[in-house]
C-alpha positions as CSV (number, residue, x, y, z in Angstrom):
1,X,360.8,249.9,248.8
2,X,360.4,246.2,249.5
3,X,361.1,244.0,246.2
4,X,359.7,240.5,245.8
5,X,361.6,237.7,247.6
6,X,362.0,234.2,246.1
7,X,359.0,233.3,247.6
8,X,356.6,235.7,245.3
9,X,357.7,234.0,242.2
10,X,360.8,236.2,240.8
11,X,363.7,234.1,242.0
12,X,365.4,232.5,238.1
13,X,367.8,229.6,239.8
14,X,365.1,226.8,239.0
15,X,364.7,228.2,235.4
16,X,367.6,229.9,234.6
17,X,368.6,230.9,230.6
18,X,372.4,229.8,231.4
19,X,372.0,227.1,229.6
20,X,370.0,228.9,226.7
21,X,373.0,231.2,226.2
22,X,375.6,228.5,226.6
23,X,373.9,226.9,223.3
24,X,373.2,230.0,221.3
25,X,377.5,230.4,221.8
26,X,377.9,226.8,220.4
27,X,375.8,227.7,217.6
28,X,377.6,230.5,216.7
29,X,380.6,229.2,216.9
30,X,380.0,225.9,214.9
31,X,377.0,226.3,212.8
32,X,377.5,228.3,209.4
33,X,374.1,229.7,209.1
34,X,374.1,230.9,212.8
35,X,377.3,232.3,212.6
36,X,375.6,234.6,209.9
37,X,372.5,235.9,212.1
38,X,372.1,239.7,212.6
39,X,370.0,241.6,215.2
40,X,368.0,242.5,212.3
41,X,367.5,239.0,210.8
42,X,366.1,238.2,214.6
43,X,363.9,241.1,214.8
44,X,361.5,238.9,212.4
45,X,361.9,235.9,214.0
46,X,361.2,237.4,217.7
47,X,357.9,238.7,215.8
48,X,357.0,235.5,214.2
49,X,357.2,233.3,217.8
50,X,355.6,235.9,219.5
51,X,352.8,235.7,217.4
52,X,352.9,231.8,217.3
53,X,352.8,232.1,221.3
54,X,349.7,234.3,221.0
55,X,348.2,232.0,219.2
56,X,348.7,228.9,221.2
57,X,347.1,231.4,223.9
58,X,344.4,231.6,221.8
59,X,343.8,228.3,221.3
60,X,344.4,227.4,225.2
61,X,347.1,224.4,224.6
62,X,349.2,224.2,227.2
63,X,351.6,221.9,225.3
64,X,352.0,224.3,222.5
65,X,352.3,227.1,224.8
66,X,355.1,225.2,226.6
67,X,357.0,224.8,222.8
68,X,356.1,228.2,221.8
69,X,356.8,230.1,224.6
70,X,360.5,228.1,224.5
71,X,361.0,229.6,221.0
72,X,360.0,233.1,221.8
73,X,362.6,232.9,225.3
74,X,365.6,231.5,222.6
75,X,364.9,234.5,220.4
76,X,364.5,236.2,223.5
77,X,368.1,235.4,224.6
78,X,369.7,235.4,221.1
79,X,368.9,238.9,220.8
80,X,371.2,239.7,223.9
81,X,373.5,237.8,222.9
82,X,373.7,239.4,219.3
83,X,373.6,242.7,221.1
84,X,376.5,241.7,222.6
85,X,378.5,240.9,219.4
86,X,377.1,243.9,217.3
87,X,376.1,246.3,219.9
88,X,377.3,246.1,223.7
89,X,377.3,244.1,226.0
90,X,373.6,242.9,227.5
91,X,374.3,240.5,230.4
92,X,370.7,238.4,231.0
93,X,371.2,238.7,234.9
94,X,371.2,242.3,234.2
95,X,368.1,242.8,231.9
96,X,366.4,240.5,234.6
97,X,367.0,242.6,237.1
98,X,366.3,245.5,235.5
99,X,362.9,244.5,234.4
100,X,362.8,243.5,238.0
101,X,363.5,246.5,238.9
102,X,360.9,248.2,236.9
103,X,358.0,246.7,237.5
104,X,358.3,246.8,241.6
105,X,359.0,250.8,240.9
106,X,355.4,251.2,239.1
107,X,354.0,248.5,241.3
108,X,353.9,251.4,245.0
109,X,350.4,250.0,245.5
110,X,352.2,246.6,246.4
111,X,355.7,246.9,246.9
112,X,355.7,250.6,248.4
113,X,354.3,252.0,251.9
114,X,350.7,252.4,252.7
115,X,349.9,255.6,251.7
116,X,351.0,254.5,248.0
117,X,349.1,250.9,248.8
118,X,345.5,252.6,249.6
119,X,346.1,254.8,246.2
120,X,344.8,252.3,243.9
121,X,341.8,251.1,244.6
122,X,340.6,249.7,241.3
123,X,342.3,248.2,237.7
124,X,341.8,251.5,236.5
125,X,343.5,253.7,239.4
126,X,346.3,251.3,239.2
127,X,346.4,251.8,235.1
128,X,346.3,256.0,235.5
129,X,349.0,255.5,238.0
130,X,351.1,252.8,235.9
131,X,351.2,255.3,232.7
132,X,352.0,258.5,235.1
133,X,354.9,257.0,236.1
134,X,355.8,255.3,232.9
135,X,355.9,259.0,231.6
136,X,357.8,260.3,234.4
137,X,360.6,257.8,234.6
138,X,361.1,257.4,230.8
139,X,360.7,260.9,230.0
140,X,358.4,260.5,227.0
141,X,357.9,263.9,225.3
142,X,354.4,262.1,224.5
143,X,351.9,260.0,225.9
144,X,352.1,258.3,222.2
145,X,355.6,257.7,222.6
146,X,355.2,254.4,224.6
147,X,353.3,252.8,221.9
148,X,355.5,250.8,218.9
149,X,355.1,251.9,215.6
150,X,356.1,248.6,215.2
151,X,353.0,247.0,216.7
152,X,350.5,245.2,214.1
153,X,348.1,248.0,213.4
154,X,345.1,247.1,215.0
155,X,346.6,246.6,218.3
156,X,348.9,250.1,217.3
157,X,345.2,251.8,217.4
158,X,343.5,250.0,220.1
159,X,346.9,251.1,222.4
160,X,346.5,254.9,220.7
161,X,343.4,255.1,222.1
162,X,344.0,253.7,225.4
163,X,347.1,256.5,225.7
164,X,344.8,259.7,224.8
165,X,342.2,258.4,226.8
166,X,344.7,258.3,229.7
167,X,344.8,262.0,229.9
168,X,341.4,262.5,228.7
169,X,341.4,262.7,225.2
170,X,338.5,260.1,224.8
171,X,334.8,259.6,223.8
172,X,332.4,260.3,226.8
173,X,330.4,256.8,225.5
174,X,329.9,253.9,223.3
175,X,327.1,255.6,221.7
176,X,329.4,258.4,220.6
177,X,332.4,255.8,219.2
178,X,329.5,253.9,217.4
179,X,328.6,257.9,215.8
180,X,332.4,257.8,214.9
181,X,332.5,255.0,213.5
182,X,329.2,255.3,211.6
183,X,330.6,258.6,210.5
184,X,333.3,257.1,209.0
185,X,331.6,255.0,206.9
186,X,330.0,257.6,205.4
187,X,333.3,259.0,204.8
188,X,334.1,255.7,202.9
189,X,331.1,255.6,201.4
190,X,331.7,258.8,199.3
191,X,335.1,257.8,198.0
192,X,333.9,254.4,196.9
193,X,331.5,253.0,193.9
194,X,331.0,249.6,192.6
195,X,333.5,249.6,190.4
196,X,337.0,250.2,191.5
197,X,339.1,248.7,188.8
198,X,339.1,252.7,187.1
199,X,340.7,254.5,189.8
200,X,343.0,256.6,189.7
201,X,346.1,256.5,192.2
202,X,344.7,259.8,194.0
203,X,341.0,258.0,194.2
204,X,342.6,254.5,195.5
205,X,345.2,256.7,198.5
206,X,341.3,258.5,199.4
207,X,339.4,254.9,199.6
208,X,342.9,253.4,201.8
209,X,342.9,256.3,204.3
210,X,339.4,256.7,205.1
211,X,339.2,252.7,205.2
212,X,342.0,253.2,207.9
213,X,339.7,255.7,209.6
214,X,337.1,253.2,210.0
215,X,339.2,250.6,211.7
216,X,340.9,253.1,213.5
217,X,337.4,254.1,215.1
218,X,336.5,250.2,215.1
219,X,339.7,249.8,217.2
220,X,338.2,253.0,219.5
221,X,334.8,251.1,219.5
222,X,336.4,247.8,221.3
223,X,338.1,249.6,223.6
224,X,335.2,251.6,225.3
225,X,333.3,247.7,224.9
226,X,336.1,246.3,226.7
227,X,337.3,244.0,224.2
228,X,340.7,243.6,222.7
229,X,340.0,243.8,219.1
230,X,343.1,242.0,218.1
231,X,341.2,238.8,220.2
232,X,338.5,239.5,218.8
233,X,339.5,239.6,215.0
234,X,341.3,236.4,216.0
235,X,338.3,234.8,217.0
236,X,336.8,235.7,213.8
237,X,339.6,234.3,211.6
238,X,339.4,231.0,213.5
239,X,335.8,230.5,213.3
240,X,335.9,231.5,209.3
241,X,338.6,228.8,209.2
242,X,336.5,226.0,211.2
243,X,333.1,227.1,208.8
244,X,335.5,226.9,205.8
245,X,337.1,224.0,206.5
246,X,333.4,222.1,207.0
247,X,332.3,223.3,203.8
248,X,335.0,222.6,201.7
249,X,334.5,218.6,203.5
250,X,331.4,218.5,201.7
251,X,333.3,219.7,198.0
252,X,334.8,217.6,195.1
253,X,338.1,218.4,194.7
254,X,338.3,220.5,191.5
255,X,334.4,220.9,191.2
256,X,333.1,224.1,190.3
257,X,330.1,225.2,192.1
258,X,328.4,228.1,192.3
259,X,327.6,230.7,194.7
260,X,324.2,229.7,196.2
261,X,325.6,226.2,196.6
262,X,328.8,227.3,198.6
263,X,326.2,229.5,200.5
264,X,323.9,226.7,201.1
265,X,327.2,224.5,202.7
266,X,328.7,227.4,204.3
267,X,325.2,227.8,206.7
268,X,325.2,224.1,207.4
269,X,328.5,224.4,209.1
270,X,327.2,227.5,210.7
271,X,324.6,225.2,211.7
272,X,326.4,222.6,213.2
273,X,327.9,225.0,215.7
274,X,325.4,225.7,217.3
């Protein structure tokens, strides 16, 4: 098995985290409120700068993906080094490698002979094969098991999907997600009324899990579009916030205004968009 050479982009000496760690061990050894970080005060920061990175990504600012994705690599190499202190020991040149590793070992269709090479012959060989071997070296009892419970939901389902689908557990079309999802509705449609402020506990847990049901199927929906619904929904929130934001330009500060007004403002700046 050949693994990638200097040359293809994996050697670390002209951006190495030496000097990443080196400052993490000064902090902890003369800053009070680093010397106090756990692993499990980290685990929220890791998930706030990832999410900060994703949406710098989303915005396409290479300035703020520079800063952002210089966060996420300290948190990155503050949770080795905490592993270190709490756990064992997790050298850096060893988790590079290892990921190094990894990835050349589910890559055959590049790295291996060329009987593994003329294997894939599409993304979606080279997916099948990537989650076959995934399964085989980790030795996940389930296809699930590769998917976070930690993940934010809607990327949890939209991953869900994409697993059972990999062994054939999947809609045979849109048209049939779009039934799903439709059917779901229907669902929710039964457990709901216009007033919801009566409910009991048992009537509010029926509304929540057959709401999930729809986004779960919503989640199903994008996928077999092609379309990540978590960069979708994104989308969504920053267009709200661009519309918002041009209607509230065009408000007194403490005025209040009724509906058909904010309507009225809220289609100009729809307007303007286009």
């Amino acid at each position: 098995m050949q693994h990638p050479s200097k040359g293809d982009g994996a050697g670390t000496d002209s951006c190495s985290l030496a000097p990443i760690a080196d400052l993490i061990d000064r902090l902890r050894v003369d800053c009070p409120w680093d010397r106090e970080l756990s692993l499990a005060d980290l685990r929220a920061y890791l998930i706030e700068e990832a999410h900060e990175l994703a949406a710098a990504i989303d915005e396409r600012d290479p300035a703020a993906i520079k800063e952002e994705l210089g966060d996420l690599l300290f948190e990155a190499v503050y949770v080795a080094r905490l592993t270190g202190a709490e756990l064992d020991e997790v050298p850096l040149a060893g988790a590079i490698r290892s990921v190094i590793d990894k990835m050349v070992a589910r890559h055959p269709h590049v790295f291996g002979d060329e009987k593994d090479q003329a294997k894939a012959g599409s993304a979606a060989e080279v997916a099948a094969m990537w989650e076959q071997r995934k399964r085989s070296h980790d030795g996940e009892r389930s296809v699930l098991d590769g998917v976070p419970a930690s993940l934010p939901a809607l990327v949890g389902a939209y991953r869900l999907g994409q697993k059972a689908a990999g062994i054939g557990f999947d809609w045979d079309s849109t048209e049939a997600v779009r039934a799903k999802v439709a059917e779901e509705l229907d669902e929710l449609d039964q457990e709901t009324d216009d007033d919801q402020t009566g409910q009991s506990a048992e009537a509010k847990a029926r509304v929540e899990e057959e709401l999930g049901d729809v986004l779960f199927a919503v989640a199903n929906l994008a996928r077999h579009l092609d379309v990540d619904p978590e960069r979708a929904l994104a989308a969504a929130n920053r267009k709200f916030r661009l519309r918002f934001a041009a209607m509230e330009a065009e408000l007194e500060p403490g005025g209040d205004y009724p509906l058909e007004e904010l309507e009225r403002l809220w289609e100009r700046a729809k307007r303007r968009e286009a």
